[in-house]
C-alpha positions in Angstrom: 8.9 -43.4 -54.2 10.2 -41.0 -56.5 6.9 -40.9 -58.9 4.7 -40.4 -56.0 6.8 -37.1 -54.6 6.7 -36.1 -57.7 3.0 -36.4 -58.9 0.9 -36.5 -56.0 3.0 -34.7 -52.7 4.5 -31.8 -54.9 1.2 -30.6 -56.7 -0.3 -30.7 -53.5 2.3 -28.5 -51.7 1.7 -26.2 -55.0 -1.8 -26.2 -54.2 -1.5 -25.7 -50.7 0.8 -23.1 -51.1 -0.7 -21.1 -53.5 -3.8 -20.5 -51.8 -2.1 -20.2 -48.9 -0.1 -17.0 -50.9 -2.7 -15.8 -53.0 -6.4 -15.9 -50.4 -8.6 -15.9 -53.7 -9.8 -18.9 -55.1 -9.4 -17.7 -59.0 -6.1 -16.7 -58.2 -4.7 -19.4 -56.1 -5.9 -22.1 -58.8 -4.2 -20.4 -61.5 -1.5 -20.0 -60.0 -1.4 -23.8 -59.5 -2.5 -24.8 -62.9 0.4 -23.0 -64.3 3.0 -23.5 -61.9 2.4 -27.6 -61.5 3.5 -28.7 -64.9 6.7 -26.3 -64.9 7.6 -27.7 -61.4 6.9 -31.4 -62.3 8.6 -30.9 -65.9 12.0 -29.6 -63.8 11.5 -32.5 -61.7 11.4 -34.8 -64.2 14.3 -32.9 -65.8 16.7 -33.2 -62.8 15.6 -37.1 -62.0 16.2 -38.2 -66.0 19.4 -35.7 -67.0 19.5 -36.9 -70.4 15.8 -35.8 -71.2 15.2 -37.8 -73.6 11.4 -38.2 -72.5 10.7 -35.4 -69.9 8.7 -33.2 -71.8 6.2 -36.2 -73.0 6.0 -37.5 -69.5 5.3 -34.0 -68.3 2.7 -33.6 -71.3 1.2 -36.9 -70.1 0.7 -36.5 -66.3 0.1 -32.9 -66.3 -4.1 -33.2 -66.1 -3.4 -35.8 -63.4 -0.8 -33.4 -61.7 -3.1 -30.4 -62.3 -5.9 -32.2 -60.7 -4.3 -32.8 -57.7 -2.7 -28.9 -57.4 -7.0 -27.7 -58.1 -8.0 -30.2 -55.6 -5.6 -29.1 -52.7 -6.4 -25.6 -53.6 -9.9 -26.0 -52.9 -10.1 -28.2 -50.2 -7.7 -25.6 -48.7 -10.0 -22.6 -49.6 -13.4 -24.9 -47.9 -11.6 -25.2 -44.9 -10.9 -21.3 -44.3 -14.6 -20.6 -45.2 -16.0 -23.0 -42.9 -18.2 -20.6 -40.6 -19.5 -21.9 -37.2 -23.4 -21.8 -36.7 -24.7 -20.0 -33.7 -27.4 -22.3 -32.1 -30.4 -19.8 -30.6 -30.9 -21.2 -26.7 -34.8 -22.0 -26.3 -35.7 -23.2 -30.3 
């Protein structure tokens, strides 16, 4: 349970919340990018306390955390742009 919080629920809460915080695309999915790897390499850090592997784990599944973080942040950023057509009565 633990490995799925921590590499699929918690990059997309970063995603979510950073465009959610930042209203820009560019920004938002920066701010994910960067902020995914820190939070998953605490995470790993307070679930292993030794640390004997934490920062090769993180180094491993940071694309696949990152990916997740980019895709939240978009799908997050198509859903506010979503614009309603206006249907003309009699065409």
């Amino acid at each position: 349970m633990q490995p799925l919080l921590v590499l699929v629920l918690l990059p997309l809460l970063i995603g979510v919340a950073a465009e959610l915080i930042f209203r820009d695309t560019t920004k938002a999915s920066l701010a994910a990018a960067l902020a995914c790897p820190l939070a998953v390499f605490l995470c790993l850090g307070y679930l292993e306390p030794e640390g004997r592997m934490s920062w090769l784990a993180t180094l491993l599944v940071s694309p696949f955390a990152i990916a997740f973080s980019l895709v939240a942040v978009l799908v997050c950023y198509g859903r506010v742009q979503i614009h309603k057509r206006n249907r003309r009565r009699g065409t």
